[in-house]
C-alpha positions as CSV (number, residue, x, y, z in Angstrom):
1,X,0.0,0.0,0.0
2,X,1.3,3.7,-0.7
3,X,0.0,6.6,0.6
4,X,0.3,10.4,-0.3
5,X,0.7,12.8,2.6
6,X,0.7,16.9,2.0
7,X,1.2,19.5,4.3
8,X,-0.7,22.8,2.8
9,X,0.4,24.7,4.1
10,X,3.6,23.9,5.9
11,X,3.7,26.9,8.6
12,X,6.3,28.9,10.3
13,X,8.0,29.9,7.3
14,X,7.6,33.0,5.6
15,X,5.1,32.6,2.9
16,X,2.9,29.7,1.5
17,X,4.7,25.9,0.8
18,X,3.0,23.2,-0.1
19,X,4.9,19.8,0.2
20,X,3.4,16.6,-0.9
21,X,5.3,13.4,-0.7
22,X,4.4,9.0,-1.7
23,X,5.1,7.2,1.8
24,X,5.8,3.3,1.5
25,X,5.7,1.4,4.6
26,X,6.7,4.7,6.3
27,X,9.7,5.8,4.1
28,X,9.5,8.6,1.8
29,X,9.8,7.4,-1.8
30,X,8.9,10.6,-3.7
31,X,8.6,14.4,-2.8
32,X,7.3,17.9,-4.2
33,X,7.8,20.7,-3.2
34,X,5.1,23.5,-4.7
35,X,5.2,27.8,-4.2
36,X,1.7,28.2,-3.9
37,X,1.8,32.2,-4.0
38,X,2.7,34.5,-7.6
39,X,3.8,38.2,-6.6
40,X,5.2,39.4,-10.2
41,X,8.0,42.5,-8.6
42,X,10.9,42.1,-11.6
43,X,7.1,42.7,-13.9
44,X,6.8,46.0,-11.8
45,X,10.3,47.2,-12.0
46,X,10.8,47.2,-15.8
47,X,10.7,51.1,-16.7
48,X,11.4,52.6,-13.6
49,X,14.9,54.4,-12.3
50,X,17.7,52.3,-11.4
51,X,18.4,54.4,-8.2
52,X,15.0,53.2,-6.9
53,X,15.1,49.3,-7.5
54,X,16.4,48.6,-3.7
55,X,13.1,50.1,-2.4
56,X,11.1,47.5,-4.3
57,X,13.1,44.8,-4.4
58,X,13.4,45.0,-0.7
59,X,9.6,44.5,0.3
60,X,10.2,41.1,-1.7
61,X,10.4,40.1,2.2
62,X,9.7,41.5,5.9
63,X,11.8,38.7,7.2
64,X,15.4,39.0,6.1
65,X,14.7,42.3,5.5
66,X,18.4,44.3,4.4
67,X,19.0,41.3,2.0
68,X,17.3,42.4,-1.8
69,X,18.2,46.0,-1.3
70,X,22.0,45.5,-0.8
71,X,21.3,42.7,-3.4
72,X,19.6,45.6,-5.6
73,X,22.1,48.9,-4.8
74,X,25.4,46.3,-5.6
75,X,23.4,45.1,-9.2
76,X,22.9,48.8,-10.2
77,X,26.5,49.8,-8.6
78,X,28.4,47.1,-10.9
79,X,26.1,48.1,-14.3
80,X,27.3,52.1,-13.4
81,X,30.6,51.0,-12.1
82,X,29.9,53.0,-8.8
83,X,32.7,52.1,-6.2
84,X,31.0,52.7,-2.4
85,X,33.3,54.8,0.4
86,X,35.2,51.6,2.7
87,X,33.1,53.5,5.3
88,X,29.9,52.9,3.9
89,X,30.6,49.4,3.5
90,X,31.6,48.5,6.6
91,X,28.3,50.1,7.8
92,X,26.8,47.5,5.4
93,X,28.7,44.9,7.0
94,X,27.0,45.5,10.5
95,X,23.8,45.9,8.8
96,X,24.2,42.1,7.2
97,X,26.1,40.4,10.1
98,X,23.3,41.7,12.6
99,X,20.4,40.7,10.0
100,X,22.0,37.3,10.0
101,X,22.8,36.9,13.9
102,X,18.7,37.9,14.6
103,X,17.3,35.8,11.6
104,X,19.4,32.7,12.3
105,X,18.1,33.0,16.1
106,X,14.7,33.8,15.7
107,X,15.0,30.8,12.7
108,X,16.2,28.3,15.7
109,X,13.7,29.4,18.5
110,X,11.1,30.7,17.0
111,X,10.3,28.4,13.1
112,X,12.4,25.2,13.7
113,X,12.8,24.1,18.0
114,X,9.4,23.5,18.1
115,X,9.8,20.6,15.4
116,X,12.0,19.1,18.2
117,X,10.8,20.7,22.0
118,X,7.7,19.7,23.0
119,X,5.8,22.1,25.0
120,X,3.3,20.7,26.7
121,X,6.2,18.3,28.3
122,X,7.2,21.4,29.8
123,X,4.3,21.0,32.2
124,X,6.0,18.3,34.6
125,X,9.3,19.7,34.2
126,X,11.0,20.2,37.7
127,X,12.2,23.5,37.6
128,X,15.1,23.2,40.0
129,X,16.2,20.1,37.4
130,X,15.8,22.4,34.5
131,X,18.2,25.0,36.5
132,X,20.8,22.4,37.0
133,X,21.2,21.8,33.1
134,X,20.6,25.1,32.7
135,X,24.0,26.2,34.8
136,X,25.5,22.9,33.8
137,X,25.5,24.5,29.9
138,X,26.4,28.4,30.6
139,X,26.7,30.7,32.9
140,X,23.4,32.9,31.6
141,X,22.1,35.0,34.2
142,X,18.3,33.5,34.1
143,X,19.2,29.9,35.6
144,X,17.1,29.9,38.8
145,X,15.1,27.5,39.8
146,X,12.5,30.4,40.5
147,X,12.9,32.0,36.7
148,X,12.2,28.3,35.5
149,X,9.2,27.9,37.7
150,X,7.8,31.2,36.8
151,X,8.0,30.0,33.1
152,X,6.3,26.9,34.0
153,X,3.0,28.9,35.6
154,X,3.0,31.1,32.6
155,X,2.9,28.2,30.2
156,X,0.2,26.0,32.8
157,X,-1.9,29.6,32.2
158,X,-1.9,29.0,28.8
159,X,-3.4,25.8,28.8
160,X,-5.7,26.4,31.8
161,X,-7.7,29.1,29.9
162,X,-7.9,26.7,26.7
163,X,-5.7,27.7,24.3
164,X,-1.9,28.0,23.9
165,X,-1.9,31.0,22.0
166,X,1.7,30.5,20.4
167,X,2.2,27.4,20.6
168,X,-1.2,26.2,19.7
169,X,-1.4,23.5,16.7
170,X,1.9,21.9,17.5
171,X,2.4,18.0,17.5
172,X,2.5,17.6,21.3
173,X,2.7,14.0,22.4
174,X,3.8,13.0,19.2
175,X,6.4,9.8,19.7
176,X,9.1,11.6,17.9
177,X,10.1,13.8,20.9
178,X,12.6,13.0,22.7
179,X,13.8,16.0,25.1
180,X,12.8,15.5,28.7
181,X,10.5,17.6,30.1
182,X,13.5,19.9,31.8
183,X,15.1,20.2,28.4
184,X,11.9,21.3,27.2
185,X,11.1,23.8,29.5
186,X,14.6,24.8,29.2
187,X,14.0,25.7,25.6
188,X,10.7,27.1,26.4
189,X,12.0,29.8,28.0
190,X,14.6,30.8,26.3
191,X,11.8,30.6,23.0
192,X,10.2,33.5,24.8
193,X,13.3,35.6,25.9
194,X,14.6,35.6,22.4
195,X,11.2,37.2,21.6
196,X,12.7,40.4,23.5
197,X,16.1,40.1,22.8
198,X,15.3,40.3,18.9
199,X,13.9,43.9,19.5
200,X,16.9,44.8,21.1
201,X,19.7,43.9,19.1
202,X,17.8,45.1,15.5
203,X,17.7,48.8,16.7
204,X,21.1,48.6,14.9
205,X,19.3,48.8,11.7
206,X,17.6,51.9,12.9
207,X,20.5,54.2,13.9
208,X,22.1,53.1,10.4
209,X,19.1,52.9,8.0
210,X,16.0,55.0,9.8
211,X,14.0,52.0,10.6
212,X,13.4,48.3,10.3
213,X,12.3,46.3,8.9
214,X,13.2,47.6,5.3
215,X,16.1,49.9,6.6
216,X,16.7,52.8,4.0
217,X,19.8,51.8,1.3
218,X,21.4,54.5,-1.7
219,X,23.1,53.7,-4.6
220,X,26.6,54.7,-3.9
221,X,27.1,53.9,-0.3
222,X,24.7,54.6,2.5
223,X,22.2,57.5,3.9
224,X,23.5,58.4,6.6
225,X,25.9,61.4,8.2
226,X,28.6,61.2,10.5
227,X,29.5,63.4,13.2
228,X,29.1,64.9,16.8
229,X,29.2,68.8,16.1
230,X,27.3,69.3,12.5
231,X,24.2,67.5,13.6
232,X,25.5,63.7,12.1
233,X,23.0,60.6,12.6
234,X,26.0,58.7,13.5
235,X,27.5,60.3,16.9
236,X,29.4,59.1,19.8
237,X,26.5,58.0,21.5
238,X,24.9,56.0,19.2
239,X,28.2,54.5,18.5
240,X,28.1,53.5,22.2
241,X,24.4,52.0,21.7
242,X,25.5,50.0,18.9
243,X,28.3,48.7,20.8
244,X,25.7,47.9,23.8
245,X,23.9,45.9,20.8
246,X,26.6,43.8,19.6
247,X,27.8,42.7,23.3
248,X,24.4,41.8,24.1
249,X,24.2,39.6,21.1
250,X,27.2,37.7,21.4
251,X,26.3,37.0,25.0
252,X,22.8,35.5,24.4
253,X,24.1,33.7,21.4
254,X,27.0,32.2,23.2
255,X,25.4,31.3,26.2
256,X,22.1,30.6,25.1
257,X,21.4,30.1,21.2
258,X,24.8,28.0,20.8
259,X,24.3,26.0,24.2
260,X,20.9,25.0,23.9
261,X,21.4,24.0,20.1
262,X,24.5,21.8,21.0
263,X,22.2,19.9,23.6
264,X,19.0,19.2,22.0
265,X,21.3,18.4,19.3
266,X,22.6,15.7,21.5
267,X,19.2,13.7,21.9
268,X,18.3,13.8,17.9
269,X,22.3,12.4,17.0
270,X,19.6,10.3,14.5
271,X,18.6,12.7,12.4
272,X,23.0,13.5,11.3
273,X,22.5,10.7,8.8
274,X,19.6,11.4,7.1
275,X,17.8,14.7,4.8
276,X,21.1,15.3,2.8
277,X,19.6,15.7,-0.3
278,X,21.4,16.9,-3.6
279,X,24.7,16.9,-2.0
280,X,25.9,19.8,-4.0
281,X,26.4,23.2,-2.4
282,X,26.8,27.3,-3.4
283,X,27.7,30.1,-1.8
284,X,28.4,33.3,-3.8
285,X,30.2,34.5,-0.8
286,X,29.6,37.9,2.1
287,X,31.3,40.3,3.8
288,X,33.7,42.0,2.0
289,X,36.5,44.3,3.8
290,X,36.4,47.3,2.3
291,X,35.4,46.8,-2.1
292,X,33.0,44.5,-2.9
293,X,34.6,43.7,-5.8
294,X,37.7,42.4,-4.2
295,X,36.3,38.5,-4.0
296,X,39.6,37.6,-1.8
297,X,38.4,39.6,1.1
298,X,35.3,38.3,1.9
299,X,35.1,37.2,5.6
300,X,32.8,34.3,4.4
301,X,34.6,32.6,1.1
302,X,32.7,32.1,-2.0
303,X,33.1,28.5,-4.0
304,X,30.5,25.6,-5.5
305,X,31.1,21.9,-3.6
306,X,29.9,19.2,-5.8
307,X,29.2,15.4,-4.9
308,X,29.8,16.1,-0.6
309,X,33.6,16.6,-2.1
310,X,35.0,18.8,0.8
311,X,38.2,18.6,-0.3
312,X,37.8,20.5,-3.7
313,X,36.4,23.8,-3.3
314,X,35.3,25.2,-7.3
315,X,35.1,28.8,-7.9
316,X,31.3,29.9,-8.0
317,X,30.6,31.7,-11.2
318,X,26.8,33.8,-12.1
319,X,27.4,33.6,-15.4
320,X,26.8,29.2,-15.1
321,X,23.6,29.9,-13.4
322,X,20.4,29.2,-15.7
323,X,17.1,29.2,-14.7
324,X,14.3,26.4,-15.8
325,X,10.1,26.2,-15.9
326,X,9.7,23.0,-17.4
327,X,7.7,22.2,-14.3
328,X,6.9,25.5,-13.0
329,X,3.9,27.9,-14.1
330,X,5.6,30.2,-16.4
331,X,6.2,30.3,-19.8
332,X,9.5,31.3,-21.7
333,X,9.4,32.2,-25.6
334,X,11.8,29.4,-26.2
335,X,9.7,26.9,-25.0
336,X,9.2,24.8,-21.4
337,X,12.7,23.0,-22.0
338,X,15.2,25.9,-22.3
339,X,17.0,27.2,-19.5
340,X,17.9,31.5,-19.6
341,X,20.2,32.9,-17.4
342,X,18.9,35.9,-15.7
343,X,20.2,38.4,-17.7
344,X,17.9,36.8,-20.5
345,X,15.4,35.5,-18.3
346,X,11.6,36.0,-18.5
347,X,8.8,36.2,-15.9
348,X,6.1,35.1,-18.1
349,X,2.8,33.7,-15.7
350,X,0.8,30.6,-17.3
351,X,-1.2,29.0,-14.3
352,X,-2.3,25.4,-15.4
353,X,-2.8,23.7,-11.8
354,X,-5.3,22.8,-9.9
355,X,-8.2,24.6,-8.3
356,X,-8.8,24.8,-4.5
357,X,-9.7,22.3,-2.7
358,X,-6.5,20.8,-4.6
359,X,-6.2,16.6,-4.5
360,X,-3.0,15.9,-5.6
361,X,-0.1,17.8,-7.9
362,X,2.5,14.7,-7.9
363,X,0.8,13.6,-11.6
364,X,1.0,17.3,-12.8
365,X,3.3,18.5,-15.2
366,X,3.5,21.7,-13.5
367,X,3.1,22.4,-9.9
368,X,4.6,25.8,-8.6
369,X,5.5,29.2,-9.1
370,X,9.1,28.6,-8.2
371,X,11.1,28.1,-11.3
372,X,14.1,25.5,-11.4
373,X,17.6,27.3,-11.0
374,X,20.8,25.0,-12.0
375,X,24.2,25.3,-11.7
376,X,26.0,23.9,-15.0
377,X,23.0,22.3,-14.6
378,X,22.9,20.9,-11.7
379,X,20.8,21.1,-8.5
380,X,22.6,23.0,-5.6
381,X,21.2,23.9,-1.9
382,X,22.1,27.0,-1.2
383,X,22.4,28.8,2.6
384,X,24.1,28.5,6.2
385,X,25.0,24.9,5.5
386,X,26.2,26.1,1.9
387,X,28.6,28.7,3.7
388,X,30.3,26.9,6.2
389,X,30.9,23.6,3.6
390,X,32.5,25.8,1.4
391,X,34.4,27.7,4.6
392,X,35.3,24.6,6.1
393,X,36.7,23.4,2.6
394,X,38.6,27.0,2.1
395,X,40.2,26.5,5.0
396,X,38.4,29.3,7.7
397,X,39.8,29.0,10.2
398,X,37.4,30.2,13.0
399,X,34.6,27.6,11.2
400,X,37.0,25.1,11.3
401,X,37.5,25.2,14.8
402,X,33.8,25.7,15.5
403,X,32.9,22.6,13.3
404,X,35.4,20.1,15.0
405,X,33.7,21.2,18.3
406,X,30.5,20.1,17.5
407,X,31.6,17.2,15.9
408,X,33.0,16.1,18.9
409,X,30.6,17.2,21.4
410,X,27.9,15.3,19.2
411,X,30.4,11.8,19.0
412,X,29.9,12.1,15.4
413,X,31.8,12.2,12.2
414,X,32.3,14.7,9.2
415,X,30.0,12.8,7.1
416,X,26.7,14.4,9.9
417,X,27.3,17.3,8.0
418,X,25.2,16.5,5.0
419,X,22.0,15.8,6.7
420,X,19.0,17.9,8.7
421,X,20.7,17.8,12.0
422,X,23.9,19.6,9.7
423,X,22.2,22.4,7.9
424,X,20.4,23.4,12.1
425,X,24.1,22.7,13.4
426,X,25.9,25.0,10.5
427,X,23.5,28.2,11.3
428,X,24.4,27.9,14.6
429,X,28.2,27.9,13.7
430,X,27.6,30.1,11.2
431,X,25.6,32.5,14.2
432,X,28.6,32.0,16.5
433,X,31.4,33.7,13.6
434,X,29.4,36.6,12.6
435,X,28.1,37.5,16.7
436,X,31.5,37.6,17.2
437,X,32.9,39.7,13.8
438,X,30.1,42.1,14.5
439,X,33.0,43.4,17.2
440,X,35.7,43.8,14.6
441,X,33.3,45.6,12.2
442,X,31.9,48.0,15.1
443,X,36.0,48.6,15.7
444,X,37.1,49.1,12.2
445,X,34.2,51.9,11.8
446,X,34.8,53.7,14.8
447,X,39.1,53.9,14.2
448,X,37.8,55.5,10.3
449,X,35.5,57.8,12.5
450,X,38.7,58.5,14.7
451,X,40.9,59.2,11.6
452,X,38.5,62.0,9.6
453,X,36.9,59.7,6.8
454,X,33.4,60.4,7.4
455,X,32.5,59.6,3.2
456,X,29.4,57.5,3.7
457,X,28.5,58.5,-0.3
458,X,30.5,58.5,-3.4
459,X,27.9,60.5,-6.1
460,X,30.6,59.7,-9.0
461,X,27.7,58.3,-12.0
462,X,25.0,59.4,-9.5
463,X,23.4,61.6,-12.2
464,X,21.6,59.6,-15.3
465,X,23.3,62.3,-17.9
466,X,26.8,60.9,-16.9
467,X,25.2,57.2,-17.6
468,X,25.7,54.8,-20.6
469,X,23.0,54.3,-23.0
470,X,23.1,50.7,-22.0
471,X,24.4,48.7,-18.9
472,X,23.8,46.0,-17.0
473,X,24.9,44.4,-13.2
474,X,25.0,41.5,-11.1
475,X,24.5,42.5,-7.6
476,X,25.2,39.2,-4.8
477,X,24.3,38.5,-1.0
478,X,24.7,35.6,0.6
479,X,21.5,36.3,2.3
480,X,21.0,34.1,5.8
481,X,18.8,31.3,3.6
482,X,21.9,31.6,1.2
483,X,22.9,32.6,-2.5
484,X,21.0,35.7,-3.9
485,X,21.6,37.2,-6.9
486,X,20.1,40.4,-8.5
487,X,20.4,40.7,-12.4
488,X,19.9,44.5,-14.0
489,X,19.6,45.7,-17.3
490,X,19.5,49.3,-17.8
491,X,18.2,50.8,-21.2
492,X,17.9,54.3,-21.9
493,X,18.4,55.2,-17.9
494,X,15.1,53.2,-16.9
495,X,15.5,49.5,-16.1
496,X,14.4,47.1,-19.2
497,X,14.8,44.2,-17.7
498,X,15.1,42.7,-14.1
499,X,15.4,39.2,-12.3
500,X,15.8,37.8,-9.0
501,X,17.5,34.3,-8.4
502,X,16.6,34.3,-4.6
503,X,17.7,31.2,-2.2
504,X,14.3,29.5,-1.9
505,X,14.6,29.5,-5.2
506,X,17.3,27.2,-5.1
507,X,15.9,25.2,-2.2
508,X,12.6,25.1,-3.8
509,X,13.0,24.4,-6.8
510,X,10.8,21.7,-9.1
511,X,12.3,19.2,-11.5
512,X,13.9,20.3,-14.2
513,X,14.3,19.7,-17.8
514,X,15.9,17.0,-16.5
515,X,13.6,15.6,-14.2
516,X,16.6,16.1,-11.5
517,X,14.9,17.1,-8.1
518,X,15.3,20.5,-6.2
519,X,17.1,20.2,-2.7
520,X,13.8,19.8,-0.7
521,X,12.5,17.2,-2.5
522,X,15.5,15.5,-2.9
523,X,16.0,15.6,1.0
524,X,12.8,14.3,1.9
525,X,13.4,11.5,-0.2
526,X,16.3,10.8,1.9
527,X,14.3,11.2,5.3
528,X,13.4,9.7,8.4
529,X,10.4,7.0,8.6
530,X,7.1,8.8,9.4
531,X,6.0,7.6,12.4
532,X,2.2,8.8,12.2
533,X,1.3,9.9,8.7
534,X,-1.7,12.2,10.0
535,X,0.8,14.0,12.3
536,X,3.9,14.1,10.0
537,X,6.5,15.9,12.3
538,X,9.6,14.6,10.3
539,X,8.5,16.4,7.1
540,X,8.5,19.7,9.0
541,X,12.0,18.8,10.6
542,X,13.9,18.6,7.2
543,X,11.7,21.3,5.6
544,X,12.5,23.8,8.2
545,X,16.1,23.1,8.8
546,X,16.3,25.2,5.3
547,X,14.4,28.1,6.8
548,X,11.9,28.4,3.8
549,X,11.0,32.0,2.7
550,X,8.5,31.5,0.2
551,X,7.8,35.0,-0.1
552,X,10.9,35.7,-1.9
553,X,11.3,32.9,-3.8
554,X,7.8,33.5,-6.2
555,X,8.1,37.4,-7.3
556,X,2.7,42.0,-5.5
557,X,-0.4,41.1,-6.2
558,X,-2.7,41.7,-9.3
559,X,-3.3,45.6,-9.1
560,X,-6.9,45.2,-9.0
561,X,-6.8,43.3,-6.0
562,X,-8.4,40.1,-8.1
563,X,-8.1,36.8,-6.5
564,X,-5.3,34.8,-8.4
565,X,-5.6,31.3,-6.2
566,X,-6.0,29.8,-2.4
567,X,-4.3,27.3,-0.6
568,X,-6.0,24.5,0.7
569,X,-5.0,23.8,5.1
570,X,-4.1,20.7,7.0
571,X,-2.8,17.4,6.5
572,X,-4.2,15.3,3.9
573,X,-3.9,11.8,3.6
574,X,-4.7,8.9,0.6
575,X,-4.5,5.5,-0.3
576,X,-4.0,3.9,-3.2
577,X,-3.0,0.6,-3.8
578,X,0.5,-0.4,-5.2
């Protein structure tokens, strides 16, 4: 008997994922993974001024929020051969690292523990037991037996007046858990101090960009002034509130984020041998020291591992990137087969699927709105995982050391790496490097400060009359869900064309021309046994250790506010015979 399960659709992400997969006798033996949501921005951007793309581009997402418009001012900067003040992108640096530090934690607490911490458990914890592991694992300052029990009560509230609010709809009870109930309580309530700490630590992006989320950006370096005496938004004392941020990050993610991942870590060891998927990895590389287009000073390498092969690091090149929609609902001009690179690529709708309530989309021809990106055409997973593979294989050192910890804190080998306990392990690593650069960036901007060179703006090209008739750019971030690349093409000083290769992209993607799978499908396929098929918590484990953003991944609306589709909700189950 074979069964087909889907999850529609699959929650705490950031926008709508449906994932339907065959079960046999409880394995996984085919997967897809469908973008259920058409937005159409690179449609709205054609004719308007270059200068303005970052604006758009960056309400692509509320979630990782500086990503498309640094994405968007580095595309038009390289088609205008603008050159940004060191200062300015340095300030870009602390805007990214601190994006990264909160997403990543907010990713771990907040979309994915939950897939592994059961709250309800938390009910018979023993506080006093929960503040001996707690001590036991760091020195945090909230390790009482009293905090602990306070949480408890809070949480029995919840449940006493009928509804969890947060955490209703989990999978509590389900056999997979494994924590005990200290753990879980543990985890709990550090879930709920992470809520406040985010709000703390993200002000950075309002002294530097106005606000957040969506942080103001400019083509040519950044909008902001520096300066105690002429009225500058960047002053001594905000210097020493951004300096109050950064500390405060590295402590929580030191000695709470990294601790608590390490542990529960420790009572899933399982789950390092299994969701590896394509086992081929990208990262176009971040943090650059002072030009962005000086590739051998990023602080996190750029390079392409293929077949798990750690010991050969290739150089990543855009120009090898194509995308496909032989399974996806667009059209291109050269037919459903060919494969464009972004610079020729079209965003042409053709919705052929199903109508709500949907049954099934595994005998579909098409099934998303995520088109198929391949590198020299192969699949690729993209994101934290991505980065520290490819820093690991470059030889970083700091990654290096932070990987053979874990390794040997977990009792397990290099090979753990390629699986769903890996990609949650590697944003923690990755978390851990960039809490702790945020301090060298902070340091590096206040010594320029010291030494006169205020240039936060270099207006060189800012004017269309000193333009080319014709241009075009390729602006990169390694965003926190990985590889994201921004293609421009400038005609006549207005954009003519525009296209987004964003990491869900990647990690979403449909068969190809080739029928290869995308790296969510592929790494369900290699899963964990569902246990209960109605309540199928594995699926959600490996799905989220990508940290899906849907949202980005299907470039809002039609104008006239017209209904383009729905998503059916739940977990749906049916069987067929073999």
């Amino acid at each position: 008997m074979s069964r087909t399960v889907v999850v529609d659709p699959i929650t705490r992400i950031e926008g709508h994922l449906r994932i339907e997969v065959q079960e046999d006798n409880q394995r996984i033996v085919d997967a897809w993974a469908s973008g259920t949501q058409f937005r159409g921005l690179e449609i709205i951007l054609q004719g308007r001024d270059p200068r303005d793309a970052w604006a758009f581009t960056q309400r692509i997402c509320g979630v990782c929020t500086v990503v498309h418009a640094m994405a968007s001012v580095r595309a038009v900067e390289d088609a205008l051969d603008i050159r940004i003040p060191p200062t300015a992108n340095v300030i870009r640096n602390l805007l990214q690292g601190m994006q990264l530090v909160q997403d990543h934690v907010m990713h771990f607490y907040h979309l994915h523990a939950l897939d592994w911490v059961d709250v309800v458990s938390a009910l018979s914890a023993d506080p006093a037991e929960t503040s001996r592991i707690a001590r036991s694992l760091s020195p945090w300052p909230n390790n009482s037996p009293a905090y602990f029990g306070d949480v408890r009560d809070t949480l029995q509230r919840f449940v006493e007046s009928g509804q969890l609010g947060i955490f209703t709809n989990g999978y509590w009870g389900h056999p997979a858990y494994k924590l005990p109930a200290e753990v879980n309580l543990l985890a709990v309530a550090h879930y709920l101090e992470a809520l406040d700490w985010q709000k703390d630590v993200i002000r950075l992006h309002t002294i530097f960009g106005g606000k957040n989320p969506h942080p103001n950006f400019l083509v040519g370096g950044m909008a902001v002034t520096i300066g105690d005496r002429d009225g500058g938004t960047i002053n001594t004392e905000r210097l020493t509130d951004i300096d109050g941020m950064i500390q405060r990050a590295l402590a929580f993610v030191e000695q709470v984020y990294w601790p608590d991942l390490v542990a529960i870590a420790g009572f899933y060891k399982d789950w390092a041998a299994i969701g590896g998927g394509v086992g081929n990895f990208m990262a176009c590389g971040e943090f650059p020291d002072s030009d962005v287009r000086d590739l051998n000073s990023l602080y996190l390498p750029r390079g392409v591992i293929m077949d798990r092969n750690l010991a050969e690091v290739q150089p990543y090149e855009h120009t090898e990137v194509r995308e496909y929609v032989t399974h996806s609902w667009y059209n291109y001009q050269g037919g459903k087969f060919a494969g464009l690179h972004p610079w020729e690529g079209e965003t042409e709708p053709h919705y052929t699927g199903p109508e709500p309530p949907w049954d099934t989309i595994s005998d579909r021809d098409e099934y998303t709105w995520m088109k198929a990106p391949r590198y020299r055409g192969l699949p690729v997973e993209v994101g934290p995982l991505a980065r520290m593979l490819v820093a690991y294989g470059s030889g970083h050192a700091g990654c290096q050391a932070l990987v053979s910890e874990v390794l040997a804190r977990l009792e397990v080998g290099p090979e753990a790496l390629f699986s769903t306990l890996g990609r949650t392990a590697a944003r923690g690593i990755e978390t851990v490097l960039i809490a702790r650069r945020l301090q060298h960036w902070l340091d590096e901007l206040q010594g320029r400060i010291a030494s006169g060179d205020h240039s936060t703006f270099n207006g060189t090209r800012w004017e269309p009359d000193s333009w080319p008739d014709s241009a075009r750019g390729y602006g990169w971030v390694d965003a926190p869900r990985g590889n994201l690349g921004h293609w421009v093409e400038i005609q006549d000083r207005v954009i003519s064309r525009y296209q987004c290769v964003v990491p869900s992209t990647w990690n979403c993607s449909p068969r190809d021309d080739r029928d290869q799978m995308g790296p969510y499908e592929a790494a369900l396929v290699d899963n964990h046994p569902l246990e209960d098929s109605q309540r199928p918590i594995e699926i959600l484990r490996t799905i989220h250790s990508f940290d899906p953003c849907i949202a980005c991944g299907v470039h809002v609306l039609d104008a006239a506010g017209n209904l383009v589709g729905q998503a059916a909700t739940g977990i749906h189950t049916r069987t067929s015979e073999d």
